[in-house]
PyMOL CGO cylinders between C-alpha atoms (Angstrom):
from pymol import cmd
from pymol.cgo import CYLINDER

trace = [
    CYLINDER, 0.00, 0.00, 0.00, 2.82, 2.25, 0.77, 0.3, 1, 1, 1, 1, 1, 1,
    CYLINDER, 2.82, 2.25, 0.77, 4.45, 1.99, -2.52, 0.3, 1, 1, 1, 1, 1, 1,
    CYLINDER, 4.45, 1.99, -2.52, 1.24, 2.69, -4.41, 0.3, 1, 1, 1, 1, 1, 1,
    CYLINDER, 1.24, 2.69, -4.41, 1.35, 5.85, -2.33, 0.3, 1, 1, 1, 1, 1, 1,
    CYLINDER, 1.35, 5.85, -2.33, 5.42, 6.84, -3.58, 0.3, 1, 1, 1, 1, 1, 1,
    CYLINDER, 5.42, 6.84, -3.58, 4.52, 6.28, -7.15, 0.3, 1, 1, 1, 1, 1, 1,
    CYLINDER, 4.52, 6.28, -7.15, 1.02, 8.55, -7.26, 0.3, 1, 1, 1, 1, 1, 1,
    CYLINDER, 1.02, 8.55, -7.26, 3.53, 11.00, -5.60, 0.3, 1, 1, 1, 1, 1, 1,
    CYLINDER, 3.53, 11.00, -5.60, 6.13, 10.77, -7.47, 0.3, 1, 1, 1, 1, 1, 1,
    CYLINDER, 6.13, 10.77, -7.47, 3.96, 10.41, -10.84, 0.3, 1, 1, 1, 1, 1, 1,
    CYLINDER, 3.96, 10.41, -10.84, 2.56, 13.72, -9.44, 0.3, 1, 1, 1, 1, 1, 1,
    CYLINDER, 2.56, 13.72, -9.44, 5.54, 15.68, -9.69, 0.3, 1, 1, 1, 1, 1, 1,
    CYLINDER, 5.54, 15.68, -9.69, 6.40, 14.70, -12.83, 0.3, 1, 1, 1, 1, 1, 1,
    CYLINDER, 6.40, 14.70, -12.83, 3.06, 15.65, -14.86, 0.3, 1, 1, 1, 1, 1, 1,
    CYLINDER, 3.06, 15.65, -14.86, 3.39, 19.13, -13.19, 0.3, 1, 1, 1, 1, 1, 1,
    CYLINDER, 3.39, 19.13, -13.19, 7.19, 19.96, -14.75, 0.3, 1, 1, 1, 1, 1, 1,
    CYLINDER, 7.19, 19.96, -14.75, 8.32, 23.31, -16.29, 0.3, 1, 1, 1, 1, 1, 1,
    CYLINDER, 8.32, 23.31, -16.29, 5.81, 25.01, -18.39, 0.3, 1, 1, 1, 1, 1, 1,
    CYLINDER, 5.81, 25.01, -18.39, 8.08, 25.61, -21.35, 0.3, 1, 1, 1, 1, 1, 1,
    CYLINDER, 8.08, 25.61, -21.35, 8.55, 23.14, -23.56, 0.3, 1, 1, 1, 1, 1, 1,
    CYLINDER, 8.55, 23.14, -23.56, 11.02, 22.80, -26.75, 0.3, 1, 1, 1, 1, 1, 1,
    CYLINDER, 11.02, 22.80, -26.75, 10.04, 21.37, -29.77, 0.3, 1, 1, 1, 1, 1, 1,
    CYLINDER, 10.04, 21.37, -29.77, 11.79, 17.84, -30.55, 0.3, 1, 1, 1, 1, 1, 1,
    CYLINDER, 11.79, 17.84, -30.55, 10.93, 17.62, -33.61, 0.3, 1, 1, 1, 1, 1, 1,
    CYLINDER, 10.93, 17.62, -33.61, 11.57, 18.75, -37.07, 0.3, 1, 1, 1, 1, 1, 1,
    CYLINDER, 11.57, 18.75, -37.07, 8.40, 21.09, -38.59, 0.3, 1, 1, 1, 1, 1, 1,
    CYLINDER, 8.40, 21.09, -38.59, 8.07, 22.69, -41.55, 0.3, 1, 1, 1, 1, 1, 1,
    CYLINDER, 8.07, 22.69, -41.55, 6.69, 26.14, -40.46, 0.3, 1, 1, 1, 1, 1, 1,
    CYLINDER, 6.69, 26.14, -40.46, 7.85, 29.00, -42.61, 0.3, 1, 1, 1, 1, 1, 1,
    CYLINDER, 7.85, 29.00, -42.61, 7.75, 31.31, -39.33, 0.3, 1, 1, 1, 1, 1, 1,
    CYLINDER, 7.75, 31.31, -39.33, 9.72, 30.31, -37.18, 0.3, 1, 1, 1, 1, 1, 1,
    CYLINDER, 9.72, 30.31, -37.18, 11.99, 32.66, -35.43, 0.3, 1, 1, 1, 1, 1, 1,
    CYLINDER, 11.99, 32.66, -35.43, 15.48, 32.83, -36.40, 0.3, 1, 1, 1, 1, 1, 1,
    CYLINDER, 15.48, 32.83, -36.40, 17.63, 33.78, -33.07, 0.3, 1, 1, 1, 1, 1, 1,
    CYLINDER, 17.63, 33.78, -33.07, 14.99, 36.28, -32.15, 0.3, 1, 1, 1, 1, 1, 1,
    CYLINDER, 14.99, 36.28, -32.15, 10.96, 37.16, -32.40, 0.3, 1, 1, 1, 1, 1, 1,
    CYLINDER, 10.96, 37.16, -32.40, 12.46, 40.17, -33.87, 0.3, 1, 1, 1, 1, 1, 1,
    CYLINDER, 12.46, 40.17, -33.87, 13.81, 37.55, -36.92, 0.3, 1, 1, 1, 1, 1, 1,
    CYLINDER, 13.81, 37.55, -36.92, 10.96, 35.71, -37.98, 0.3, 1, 1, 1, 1, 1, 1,
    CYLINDER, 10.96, 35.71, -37.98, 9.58, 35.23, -41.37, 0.3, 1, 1, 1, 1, 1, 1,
    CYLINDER, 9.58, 35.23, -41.37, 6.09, 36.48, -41.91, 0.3, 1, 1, 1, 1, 1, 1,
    CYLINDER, 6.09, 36.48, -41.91, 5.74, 35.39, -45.71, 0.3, 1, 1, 1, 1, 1, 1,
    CYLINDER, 5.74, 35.39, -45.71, 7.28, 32.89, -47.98, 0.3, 1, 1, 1, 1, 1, 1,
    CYLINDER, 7.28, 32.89, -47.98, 9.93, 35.44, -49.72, 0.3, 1, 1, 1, 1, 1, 1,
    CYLINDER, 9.93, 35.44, -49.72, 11.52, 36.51, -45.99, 0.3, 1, 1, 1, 1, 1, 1,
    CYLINDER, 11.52, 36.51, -45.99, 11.78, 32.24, -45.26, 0.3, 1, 1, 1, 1, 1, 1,
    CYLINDER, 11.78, 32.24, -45.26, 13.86, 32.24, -48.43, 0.3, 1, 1, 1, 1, 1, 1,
    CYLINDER, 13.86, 32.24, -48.43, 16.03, 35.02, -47.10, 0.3, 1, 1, 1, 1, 1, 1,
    CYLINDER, 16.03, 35.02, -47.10, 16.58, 33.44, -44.44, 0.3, 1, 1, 1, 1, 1, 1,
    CYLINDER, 16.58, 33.44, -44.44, 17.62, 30.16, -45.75, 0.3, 1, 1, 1, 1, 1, 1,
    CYLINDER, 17.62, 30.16, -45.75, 19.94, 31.87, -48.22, 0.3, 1, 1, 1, 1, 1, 1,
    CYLINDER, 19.94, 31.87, -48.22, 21.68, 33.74, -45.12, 0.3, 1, 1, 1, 1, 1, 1,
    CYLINDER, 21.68, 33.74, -45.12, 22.17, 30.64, -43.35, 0.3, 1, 1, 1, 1, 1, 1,
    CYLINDER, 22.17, 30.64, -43.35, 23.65, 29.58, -46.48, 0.3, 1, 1, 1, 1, 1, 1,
    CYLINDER, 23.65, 29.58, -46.48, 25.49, 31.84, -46.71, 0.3, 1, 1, 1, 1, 1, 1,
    CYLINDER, 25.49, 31.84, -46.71, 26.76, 31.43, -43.13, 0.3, 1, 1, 1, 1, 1, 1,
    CYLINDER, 26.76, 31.43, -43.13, 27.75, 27.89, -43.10, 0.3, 1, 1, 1, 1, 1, 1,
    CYLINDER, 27.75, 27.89, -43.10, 30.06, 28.76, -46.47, 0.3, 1, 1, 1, 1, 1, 1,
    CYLINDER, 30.06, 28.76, -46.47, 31.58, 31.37, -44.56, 0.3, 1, 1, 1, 1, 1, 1,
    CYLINDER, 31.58, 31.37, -44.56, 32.19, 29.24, -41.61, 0.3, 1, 1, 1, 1, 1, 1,
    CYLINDER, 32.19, 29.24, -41.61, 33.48, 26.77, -43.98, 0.3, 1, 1, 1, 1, 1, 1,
    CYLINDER, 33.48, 26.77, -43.98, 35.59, 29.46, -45.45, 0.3, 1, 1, 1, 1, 1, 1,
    CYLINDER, 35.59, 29.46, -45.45, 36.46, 30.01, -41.70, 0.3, 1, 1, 1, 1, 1, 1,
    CYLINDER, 36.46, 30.01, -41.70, 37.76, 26.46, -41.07, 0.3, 1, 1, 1, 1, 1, 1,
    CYLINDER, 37.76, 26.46, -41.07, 39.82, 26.68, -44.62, 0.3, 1, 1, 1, 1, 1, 1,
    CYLINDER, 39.82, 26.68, -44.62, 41.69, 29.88, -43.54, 0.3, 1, 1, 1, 1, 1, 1,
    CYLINDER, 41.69, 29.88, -43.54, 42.84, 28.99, -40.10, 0.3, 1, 1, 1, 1, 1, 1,
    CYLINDER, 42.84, 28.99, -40.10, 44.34, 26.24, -41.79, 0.3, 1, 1, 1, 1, 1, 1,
    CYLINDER, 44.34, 26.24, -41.79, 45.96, 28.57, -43.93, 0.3, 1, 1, 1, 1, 1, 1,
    CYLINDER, 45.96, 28.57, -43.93, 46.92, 30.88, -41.41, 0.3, 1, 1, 1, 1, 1, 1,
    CYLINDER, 46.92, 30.88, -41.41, 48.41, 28.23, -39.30, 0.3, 1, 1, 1, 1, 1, 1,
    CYLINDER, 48.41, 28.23, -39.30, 50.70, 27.10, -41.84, 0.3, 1, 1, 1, 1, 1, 1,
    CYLINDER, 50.70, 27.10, -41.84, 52.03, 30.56, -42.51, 0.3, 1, 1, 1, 1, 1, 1,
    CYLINDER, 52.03, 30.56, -42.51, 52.70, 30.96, -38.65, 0.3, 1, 1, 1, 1, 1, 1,
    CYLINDER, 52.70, 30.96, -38.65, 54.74, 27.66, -38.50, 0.3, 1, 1, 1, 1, 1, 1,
    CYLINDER, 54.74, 27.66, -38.50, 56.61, 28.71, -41.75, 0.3, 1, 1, 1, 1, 1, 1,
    CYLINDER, 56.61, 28.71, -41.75, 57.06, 31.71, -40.22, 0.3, 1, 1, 1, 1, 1, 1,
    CYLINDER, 57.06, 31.71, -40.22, 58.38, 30.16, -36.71, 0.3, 1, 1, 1, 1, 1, 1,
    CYLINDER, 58.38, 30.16, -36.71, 60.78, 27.53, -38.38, 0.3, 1, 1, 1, 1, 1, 1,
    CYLINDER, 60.78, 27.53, -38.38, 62.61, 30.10, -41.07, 0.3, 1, 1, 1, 1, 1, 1,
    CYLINDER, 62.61, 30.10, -41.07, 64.99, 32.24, -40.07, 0.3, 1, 1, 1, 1, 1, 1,
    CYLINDER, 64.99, 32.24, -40.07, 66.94, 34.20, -41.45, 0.3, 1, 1, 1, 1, 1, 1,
    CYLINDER, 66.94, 34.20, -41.45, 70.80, 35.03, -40.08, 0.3, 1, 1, 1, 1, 1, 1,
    CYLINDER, 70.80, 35.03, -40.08, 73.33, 37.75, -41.65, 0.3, 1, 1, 1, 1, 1, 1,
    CYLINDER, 73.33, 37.75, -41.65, 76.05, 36.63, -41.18, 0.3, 1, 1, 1, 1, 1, 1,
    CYLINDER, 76.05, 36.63, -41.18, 78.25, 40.12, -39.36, 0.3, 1, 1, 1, 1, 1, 1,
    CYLINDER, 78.25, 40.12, -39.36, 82.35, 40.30, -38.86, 0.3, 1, 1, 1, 1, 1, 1,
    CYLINDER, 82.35, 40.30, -38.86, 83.48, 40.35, -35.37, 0.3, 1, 1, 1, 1, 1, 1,
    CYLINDER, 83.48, 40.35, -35.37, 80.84, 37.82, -34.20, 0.3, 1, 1, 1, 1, 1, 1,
    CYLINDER, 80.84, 37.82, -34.20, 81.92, 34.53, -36.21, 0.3, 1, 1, 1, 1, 1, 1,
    CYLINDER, 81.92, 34.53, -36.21, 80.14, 32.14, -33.55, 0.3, 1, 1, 1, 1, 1, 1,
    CYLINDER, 80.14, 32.14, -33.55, 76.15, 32.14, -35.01, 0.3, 1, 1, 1, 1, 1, 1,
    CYLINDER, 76.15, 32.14, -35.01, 78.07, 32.22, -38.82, 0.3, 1, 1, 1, 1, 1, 1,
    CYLINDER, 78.07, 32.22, -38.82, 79.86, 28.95, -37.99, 0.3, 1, 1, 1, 1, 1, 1,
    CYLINDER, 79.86, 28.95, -37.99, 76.78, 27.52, -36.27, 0.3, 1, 1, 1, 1, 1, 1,
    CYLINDER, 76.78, 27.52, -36.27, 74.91, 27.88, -39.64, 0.3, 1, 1, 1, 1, 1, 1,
    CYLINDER, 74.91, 27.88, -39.64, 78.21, 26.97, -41.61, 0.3, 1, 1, 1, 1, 1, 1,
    CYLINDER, 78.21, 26.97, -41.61, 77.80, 23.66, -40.29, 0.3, 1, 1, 1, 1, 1, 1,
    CYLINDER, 77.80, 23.66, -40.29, 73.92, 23.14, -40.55, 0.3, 1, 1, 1, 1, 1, 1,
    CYLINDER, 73.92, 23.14, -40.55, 73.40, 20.73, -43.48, 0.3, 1, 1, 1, 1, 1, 1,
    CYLINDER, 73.40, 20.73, -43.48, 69.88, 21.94, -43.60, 0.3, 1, 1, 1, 1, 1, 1,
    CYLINDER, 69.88, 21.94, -43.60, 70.86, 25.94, -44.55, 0.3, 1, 1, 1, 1, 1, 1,
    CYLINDER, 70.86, 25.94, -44.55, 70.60, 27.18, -47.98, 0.3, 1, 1, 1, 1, 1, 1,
    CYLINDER, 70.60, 27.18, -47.98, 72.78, 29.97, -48.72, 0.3, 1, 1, 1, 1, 1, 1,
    CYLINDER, 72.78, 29.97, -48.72, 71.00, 33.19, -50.23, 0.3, 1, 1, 1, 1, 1, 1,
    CYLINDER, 71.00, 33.19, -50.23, 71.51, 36.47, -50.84, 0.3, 1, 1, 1, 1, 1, 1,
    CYLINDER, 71.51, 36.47, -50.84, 70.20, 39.32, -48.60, 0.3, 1, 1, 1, 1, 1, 1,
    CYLINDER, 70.20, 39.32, -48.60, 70.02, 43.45, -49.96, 0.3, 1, 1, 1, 1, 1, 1,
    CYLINDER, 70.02, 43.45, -49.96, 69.89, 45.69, -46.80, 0.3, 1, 1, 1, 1, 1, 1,
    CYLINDER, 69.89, 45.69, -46.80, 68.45, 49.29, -46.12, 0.3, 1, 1, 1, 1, 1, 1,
    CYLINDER, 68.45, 49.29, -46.12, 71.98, 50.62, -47.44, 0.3, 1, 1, 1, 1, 1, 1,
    CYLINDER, 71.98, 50.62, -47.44, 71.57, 48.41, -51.14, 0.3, 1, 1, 1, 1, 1, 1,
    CYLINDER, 71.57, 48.41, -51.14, 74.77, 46.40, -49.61, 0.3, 1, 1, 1, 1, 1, 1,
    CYLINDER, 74.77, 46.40, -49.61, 74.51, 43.09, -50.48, 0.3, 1, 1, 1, 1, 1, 1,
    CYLINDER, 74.51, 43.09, -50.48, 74.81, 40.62, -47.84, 0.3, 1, 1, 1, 1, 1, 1,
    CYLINDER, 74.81, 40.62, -47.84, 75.42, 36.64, -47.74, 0.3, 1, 1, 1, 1, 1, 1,
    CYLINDER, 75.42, 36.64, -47.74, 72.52, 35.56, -45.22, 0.3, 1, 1, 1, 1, 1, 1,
    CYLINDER, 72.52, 35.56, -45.22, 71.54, 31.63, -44.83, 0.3, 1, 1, 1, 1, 1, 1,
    CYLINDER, 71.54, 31.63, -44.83, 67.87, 30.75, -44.53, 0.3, 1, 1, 1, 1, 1, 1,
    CYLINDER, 67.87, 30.75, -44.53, 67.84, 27.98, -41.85, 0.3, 1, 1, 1, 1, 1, 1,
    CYLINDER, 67.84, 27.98, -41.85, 64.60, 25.37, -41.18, 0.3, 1, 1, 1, 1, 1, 1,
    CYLINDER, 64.60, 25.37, -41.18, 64.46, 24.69, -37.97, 0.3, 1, 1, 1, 1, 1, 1,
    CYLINDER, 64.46, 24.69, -37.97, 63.33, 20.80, -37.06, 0.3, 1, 1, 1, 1, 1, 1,
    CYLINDER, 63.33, 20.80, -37.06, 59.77, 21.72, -35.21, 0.3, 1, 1, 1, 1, 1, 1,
    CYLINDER, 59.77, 21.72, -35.21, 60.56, 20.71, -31.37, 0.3, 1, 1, 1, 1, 1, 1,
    CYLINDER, 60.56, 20.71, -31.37, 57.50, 20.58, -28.84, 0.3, 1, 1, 1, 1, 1, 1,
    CYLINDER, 57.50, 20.58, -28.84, 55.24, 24.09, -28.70, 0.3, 1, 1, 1, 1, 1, 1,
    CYLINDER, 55.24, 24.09, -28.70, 56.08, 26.90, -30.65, 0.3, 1, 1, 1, 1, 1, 1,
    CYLINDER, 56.08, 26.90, -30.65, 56.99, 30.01, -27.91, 0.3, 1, 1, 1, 1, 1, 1,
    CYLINDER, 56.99, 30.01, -27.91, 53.81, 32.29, -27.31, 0.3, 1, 1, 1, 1, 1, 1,
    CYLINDER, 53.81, 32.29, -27.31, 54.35, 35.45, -29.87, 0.3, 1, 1, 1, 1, 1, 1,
    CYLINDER, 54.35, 35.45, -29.87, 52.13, 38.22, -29.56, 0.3, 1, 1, 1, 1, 1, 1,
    CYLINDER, 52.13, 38.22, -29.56, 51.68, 38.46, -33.19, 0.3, 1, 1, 1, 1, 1, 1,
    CYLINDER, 51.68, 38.46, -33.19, 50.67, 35.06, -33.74, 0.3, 1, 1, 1, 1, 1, 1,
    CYLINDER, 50.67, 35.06, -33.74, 48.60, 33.76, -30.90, 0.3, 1, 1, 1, 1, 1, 1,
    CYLINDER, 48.60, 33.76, -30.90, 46.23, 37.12, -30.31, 0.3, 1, 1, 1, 1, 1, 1,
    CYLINDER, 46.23, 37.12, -30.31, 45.62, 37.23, -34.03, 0.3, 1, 1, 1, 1, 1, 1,
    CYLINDER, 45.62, 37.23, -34.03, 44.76, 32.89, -33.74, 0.3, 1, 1, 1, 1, 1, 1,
    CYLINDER, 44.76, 32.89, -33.74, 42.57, 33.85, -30.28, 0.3, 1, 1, 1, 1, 1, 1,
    CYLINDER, 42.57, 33.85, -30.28, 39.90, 36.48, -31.96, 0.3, 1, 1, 1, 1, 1, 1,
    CYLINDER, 39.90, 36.48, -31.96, 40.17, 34.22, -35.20, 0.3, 1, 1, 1, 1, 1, 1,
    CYLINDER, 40.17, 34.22, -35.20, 39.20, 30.98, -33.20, 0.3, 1, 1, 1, 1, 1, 1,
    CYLINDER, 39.20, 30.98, -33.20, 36.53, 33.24, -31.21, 0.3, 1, 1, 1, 1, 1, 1,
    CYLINDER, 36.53, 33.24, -31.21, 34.75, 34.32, -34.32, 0.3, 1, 1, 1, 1, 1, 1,
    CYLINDER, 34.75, 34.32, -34.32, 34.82, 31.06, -35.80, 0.3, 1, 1, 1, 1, 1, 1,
    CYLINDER, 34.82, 31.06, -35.80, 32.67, 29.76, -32.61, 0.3, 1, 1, 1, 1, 1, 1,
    CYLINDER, 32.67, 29.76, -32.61, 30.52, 32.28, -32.57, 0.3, 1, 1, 1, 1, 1, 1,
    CYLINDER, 30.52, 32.28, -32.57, 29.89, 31.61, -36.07, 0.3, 1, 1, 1, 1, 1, 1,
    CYLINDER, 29.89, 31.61, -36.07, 29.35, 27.52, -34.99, 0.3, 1, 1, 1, 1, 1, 1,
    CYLINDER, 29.35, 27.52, -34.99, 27.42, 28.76, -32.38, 0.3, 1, 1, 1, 1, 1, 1,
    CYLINDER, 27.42, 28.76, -32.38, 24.89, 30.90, -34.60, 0.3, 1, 1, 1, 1, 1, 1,
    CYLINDER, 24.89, 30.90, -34.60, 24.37, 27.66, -36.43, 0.3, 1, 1, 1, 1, 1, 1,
    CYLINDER, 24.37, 27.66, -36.43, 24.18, 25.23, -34.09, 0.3, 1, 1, 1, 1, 1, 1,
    CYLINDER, 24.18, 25.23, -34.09, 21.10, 27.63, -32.89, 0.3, 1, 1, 1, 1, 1, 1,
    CYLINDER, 21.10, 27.63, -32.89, 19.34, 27.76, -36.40, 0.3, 1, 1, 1, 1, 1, 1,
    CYLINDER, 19.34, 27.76, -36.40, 19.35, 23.97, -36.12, 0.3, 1, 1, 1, 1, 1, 1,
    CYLINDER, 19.35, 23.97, -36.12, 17.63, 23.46, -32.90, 0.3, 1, 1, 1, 1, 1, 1,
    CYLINDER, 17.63, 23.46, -32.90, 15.09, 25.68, -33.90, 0.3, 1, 1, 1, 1, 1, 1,
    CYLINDER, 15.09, 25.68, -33.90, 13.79, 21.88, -35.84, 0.3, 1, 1, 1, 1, 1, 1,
    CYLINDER, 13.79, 21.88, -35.84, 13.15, 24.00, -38.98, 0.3, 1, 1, 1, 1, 1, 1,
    CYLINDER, 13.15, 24.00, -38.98, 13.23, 21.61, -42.29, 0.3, 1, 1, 1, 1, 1, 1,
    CYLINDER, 13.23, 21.61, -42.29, 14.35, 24.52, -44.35, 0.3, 1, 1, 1, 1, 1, 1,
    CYLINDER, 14.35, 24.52, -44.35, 16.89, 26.20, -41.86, 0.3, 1, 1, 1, 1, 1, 1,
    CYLINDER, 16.89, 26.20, -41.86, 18.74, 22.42, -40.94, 0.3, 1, 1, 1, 1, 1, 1,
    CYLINDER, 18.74, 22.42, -40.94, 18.88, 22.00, -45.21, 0.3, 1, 1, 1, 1, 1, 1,
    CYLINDER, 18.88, 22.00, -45.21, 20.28, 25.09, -45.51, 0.3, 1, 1, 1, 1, 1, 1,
    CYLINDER, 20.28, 25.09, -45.51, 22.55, 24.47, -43.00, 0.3, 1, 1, 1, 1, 1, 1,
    CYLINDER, 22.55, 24.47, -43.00, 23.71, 21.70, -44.60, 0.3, 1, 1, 1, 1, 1, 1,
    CYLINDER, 23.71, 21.70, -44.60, 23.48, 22.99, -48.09, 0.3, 1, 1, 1, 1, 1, 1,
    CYLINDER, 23.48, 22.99, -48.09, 26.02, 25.87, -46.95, 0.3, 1, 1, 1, 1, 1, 1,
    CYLINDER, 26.02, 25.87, -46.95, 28.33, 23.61, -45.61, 0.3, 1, 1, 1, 1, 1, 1,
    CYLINDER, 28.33, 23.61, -45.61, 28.21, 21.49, -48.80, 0.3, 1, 1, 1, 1, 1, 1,
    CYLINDER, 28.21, 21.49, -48.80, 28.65, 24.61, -50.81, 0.3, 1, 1, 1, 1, 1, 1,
    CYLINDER, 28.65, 24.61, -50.81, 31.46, 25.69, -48.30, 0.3, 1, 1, 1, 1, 1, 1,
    CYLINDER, 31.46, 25.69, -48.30, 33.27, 22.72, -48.98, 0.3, 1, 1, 1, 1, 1, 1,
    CYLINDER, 33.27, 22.72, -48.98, 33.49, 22.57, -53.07, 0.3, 1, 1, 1, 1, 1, 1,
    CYLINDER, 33.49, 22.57, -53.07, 34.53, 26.35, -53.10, 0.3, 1, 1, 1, 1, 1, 1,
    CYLINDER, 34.53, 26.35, -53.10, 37.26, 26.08, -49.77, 0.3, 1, 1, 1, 1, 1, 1,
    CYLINDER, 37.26, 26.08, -49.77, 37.92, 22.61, -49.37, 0.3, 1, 1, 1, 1, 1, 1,
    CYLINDER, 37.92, 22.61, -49.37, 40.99, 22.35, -50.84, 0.3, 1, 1, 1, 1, 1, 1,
    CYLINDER, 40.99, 22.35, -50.84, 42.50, 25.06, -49.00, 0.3, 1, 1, 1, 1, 1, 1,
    CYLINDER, 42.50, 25.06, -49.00, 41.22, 23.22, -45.32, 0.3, 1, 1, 1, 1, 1, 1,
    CYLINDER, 41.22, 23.22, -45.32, 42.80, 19.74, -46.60, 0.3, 1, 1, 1, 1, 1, 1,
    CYLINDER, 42.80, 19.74, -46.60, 46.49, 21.38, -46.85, 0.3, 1, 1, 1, 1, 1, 1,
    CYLINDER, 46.49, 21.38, -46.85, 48.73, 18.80, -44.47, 0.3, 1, 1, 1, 1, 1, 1,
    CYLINDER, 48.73, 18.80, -44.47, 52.37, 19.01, -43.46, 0.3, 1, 1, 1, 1, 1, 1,
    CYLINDER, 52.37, 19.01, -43.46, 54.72, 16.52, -45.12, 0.3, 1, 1, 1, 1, 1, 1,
]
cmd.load_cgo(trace, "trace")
């Protein structure tokens, strides 16, 4: 008799839950908000808009993805060349590179048009590049704007619109064929 009693109490609490309620599945209404009441298509011509910007969104955050990649591999180029002129009086970094079978010699034209023999040296990539202030602030607000980008359309999804999830999709597909090559770049 008692436990009759728990589960009417506890079948109780669970019929009177929160009062909002999120849809769970996918609908096909042409007005549903996008990210705000203030964003919601009242005929069929403003639901097209809006699929085309979230379109165009998901391109761009493709576009996104393709030119971090870019950017990173310009950083790490950046972090393993180096150039050193070679200067009289201070023979010890010359002979350093002298000896590096992985320098190239080249030539160098300073400020004063005097030529000057330089060697461009790869560094081997050991551990973490050191923190530079003009790589890794640039990488932070390019990283933050590429999740707030995610973000936006991770939110047009679970709004369960048909329209808005295929466009979605349809922008990353069309993101893809016009940046994918740049994203697929790899380090050999």
């Amino acid at each position: 008799m008692t436990m009759d009693m728990d589960m009417s109490s506890s079948g109780s609490m669970s019929s009177s839950g929160s009062s909002t309620s999120m849809m769970s599945v996918f609908q096909i209404s042409s007005s549903t908000p996008l990210y705000s009441t203030a964003w919601t298509p009242s005929n069929t011509g403003s639901y097209a808009g809006t699929c085309i910007f979230l379109i165009v969104l998901a391109a761009l955050f493709r576009g996104l993805i393709a030119g971090k990649q870019i950017l990173e591999h310009r950083w790490l180029d950046m972090e393993l060349d180096r150039r050193y002129v070679s200067v009289r009086g201070k023979p010890t970094e010359s002979e350093r590179i002298n000896t590096d079978s992985d320098a190239k010699t080249a030539t160098l034209v300073s400020e004063r048009g005097v030529e000057e023999h330089v060697r461009v040296v790869r560094r081997k990539r050991r551990g973490g590049a050191a923190w530079r202030f003009s790589v890794d602030l640039p990488r932070a607000g390019y990283v933050t704007a590429m999740a707030g980008v995610g973000y936006l359309l991770m939110l047009a999804v679970m709004t369960f619109n048909v329209g808005y999830f295929l466009s979605v999709l349809g922008g990353h597909f069309l993101g893809e064929l016009i940046f994918g090559r740049y994203a697929q770049m790899e380090e050999h």
